[in-house]
N, C-alpha and C positions, 0 to 999 in steps of 0.2 A: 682204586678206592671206590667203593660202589654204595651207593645211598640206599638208606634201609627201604621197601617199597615198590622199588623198582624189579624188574622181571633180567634172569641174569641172562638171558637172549629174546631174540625178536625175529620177525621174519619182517624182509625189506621187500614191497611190489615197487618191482619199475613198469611205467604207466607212460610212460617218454616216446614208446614207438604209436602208441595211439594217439592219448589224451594231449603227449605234445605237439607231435606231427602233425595231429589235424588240425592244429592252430596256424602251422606256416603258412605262408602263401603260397610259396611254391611246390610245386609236391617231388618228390625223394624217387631216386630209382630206386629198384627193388632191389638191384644189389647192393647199394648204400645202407639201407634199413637191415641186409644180409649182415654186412659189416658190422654195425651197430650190434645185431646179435651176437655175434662173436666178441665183440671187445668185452658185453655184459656176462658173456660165459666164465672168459676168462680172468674177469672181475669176484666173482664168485657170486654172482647174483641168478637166484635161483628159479623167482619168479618173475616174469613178463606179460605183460599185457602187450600184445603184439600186434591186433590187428583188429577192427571193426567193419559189423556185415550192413553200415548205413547204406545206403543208395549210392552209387558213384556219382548223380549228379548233385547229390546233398554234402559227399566227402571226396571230392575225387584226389584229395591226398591220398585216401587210404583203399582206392579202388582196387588196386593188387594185391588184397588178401590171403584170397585161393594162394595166387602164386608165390606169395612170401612160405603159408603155411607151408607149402610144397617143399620148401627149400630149409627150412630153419630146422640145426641140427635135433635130433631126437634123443637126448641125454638124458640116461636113469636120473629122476630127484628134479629135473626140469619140468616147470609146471607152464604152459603158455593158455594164455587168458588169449579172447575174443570178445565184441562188446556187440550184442547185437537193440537193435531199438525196437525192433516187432520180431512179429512168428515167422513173418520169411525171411527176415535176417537168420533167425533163430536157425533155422531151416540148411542154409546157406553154409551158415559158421560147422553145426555138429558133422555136418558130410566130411570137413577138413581135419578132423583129430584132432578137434580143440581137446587140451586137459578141462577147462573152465571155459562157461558161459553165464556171462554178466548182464545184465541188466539193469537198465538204472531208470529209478522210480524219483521224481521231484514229492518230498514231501509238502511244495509249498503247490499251492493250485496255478498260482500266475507266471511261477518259472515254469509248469509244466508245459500250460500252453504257447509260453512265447520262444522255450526250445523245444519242444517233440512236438506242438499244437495238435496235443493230446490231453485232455482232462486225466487227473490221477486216476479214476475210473475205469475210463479206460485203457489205461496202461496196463492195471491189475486184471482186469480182464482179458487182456493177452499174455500177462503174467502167468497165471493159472494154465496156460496152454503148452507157454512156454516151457513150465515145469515138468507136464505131461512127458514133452517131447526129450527133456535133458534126462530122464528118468527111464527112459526108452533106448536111450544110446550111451547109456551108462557116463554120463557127460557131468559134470558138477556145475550145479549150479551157484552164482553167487548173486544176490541182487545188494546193487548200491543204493543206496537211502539219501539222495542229494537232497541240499539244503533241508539237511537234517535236524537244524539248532537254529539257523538264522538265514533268512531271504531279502535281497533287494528291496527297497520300497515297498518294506514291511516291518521290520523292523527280527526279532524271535519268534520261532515258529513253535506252535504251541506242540507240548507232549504229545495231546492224543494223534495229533497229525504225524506223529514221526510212528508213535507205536501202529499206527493202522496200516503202515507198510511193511514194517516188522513181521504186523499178524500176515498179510497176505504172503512175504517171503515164506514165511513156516509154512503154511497151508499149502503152497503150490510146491513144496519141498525142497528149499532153498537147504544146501548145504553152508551158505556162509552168508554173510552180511556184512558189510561197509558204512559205518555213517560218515558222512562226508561233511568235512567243514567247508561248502562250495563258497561258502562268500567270502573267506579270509576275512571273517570278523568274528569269528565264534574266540569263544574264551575258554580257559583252562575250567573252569567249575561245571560248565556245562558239559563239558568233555567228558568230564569227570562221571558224572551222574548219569549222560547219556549212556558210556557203554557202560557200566555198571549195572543200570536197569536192565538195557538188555540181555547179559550176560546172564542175571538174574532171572526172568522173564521167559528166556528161552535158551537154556543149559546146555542143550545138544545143537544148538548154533556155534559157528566158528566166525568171529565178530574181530573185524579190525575198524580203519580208521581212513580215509584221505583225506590229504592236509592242503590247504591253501595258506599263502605267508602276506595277505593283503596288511596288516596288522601287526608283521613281525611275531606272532606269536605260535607260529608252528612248533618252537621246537619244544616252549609250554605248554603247548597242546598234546604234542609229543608224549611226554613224559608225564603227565596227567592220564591219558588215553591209555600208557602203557602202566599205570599203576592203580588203573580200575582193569586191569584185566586184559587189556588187547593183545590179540594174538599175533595183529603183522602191522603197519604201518606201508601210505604208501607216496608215493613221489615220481618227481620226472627229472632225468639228465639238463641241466642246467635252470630246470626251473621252467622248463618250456610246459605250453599249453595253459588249463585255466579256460574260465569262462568269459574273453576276451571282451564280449559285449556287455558285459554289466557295466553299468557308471565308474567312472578312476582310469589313472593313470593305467594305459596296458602294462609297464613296465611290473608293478608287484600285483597284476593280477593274475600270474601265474601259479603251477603248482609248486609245492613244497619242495625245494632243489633236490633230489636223493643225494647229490653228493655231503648238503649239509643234515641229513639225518643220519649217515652213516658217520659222520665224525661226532655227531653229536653221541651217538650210540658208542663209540669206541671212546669218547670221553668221559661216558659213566660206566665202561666199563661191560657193555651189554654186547654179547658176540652177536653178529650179524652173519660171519661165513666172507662176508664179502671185506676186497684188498683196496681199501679207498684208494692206495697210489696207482694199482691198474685199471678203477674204476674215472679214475681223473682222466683218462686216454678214449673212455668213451667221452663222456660230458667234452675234451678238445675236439673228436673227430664231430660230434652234435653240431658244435658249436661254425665250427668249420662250414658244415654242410647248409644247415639252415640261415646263417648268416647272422643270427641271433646270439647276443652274447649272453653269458653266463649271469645269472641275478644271484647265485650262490654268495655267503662267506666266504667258502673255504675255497673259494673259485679266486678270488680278488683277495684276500685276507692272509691265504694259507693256513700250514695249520702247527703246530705247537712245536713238531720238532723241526719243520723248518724254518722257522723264526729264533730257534734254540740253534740252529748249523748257521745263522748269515752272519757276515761279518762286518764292523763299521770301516766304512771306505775309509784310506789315507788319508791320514790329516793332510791341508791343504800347508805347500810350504811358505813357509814364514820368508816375508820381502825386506 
């Protein structure tokens, strides 16, 4: 049954080997994060954000990059992202055969400085370089537009602040773009208008969405995001990562579960590619690994037809 509006597929990013992982404290071998690629293959998930070229003494979760990139299968239709935060990350990441190079811009001034202790300025101005360079190594580039709609101890971020980073992705030849619900407080209408305008605005952009669930309302964001237009939607295996340091409970301030966007998506009907029940064997071995349990639904809940298979235990017998 599919609702009028809605897009009858979607493309799913998993964001779980970076955006989570660098949340853990402890940090993953690199065979384990091997692992992880493999269960997301055989899941059917296509894209991956894999690896980040931050400083190892800023990420030293994510400091075997190079050597993950080295190792992670090279499958036609497999698209693997890299996040770099400057031009020598930038530098570092394209030598590896990234498909995608990310970059993520704070559209608010004060998150910029208190995570890159960078002014948006100059972020754009390594922006422009960065482009040079993705352009140069036939690399894609994508830039993320965090807190794009709404910022800590701010409250909404104004338009012009979100489009000025938009302009500067286009200029420096962004092939995609991301606006980001970082705070897990954005809402369905802003969603809405958000990638609408830009899709509007800039046509030959390829405009998705990352979701935070501080609010419960990813998966209205979700479905809003996907009915202005969005091209992918993205998440992390069991909801790990998130911008730990903002004020709240750590427990929902992580990212959007993928496991609960992919059931969400098979519940309206919208093909993703990917096998949530081989997907549910990564989000165990995650969870396994990092020691972090699942913040999922469909982790703790289940999901429709196995609540339709269980059965009511034996009546208790009569004394």
């Amino acid at each position: 049954m599919s609702i009028p509006g809605l897009p009858s597929s979607v493309r799913l990013v998993e964001v779980g080997l970076r955006d989570g992982l660098q949340s853990v404290d402890h940090t993953l071998r690199t065979e384990d994060k091997l692992e992880l690629v493999h269960l997301l293959l055989d899941a059917g998930v296509r894209e991956i954000e894999a690896v980040s070229f931050a400083h190892p003494k800023v990420l030293p979760q994510l400091a075997d990059a190079a050597e993950l990139m080295d190792l992670v299968p090279r499958v036609p239709g497999v698209v693997y992202r890299g996040l770099a935060p400057n031009l020598r990350g930038a530098q570092r990441a394209v030598e590896c055969g990234l498909d995608e190079l990310v970059v993520v811009v704070s559209a608010d001034e004060q998150v910029s400085l208190r995570n890159q202790r960078l002014t948006v300025d100059q972020i754009l101005a390594d922006l422009a370089r960065i482009g040079e360079l993705a352009a140069s190594t036939s690399t894609r580039l994508v830039v993320a537009v965090a807190c794009a709609f709404f910022a800590p101890a701010r409250g909404p971020v104004p338009r012009g602040e979100r489009l000025r980073v938009l302009r500067a992705a286009d200029d420096a030849g962004a092939a995609a773009v991301y606006l980001a619900a970082t705070s897990g407080e954005e809402v369905p209408g802003e969603m809405y208008e958000g990638v609408a305008e830009a899709r509007a605005l800039f046509p030959h952009l390829d405009v998705g969405v990352h979701l935070h669930n501080r609010n419960g309302f990813a998966p209205a964001n979700a479905m809003a995001s996907m009915m202005a237009g969005a091209s992918w939607l993205e998440g992390s295996f069991a909801g790990l990562g998130g911008d730990l340091w903002f004020p709240g409970d750590p427990t929902v301030l992580g990212n959007a579960p993928l496991e609960d966007l992919i059931h969400l998506c098979d519940g309206l009907g919208i093909e993703t590619g990917i096998d949530l029940e081989r997907y549910m064997l990564a989000v165990a071995r995650a969870v396994e690994l990092t020691g972090r349990p699942s913040a999922s639904f469909v982790s703790r809940g289940g999901t429709r037809d196995g609540l339709a298979a269980a059965r009511w235990p034996d009546a208790p017998a009569q004394g």
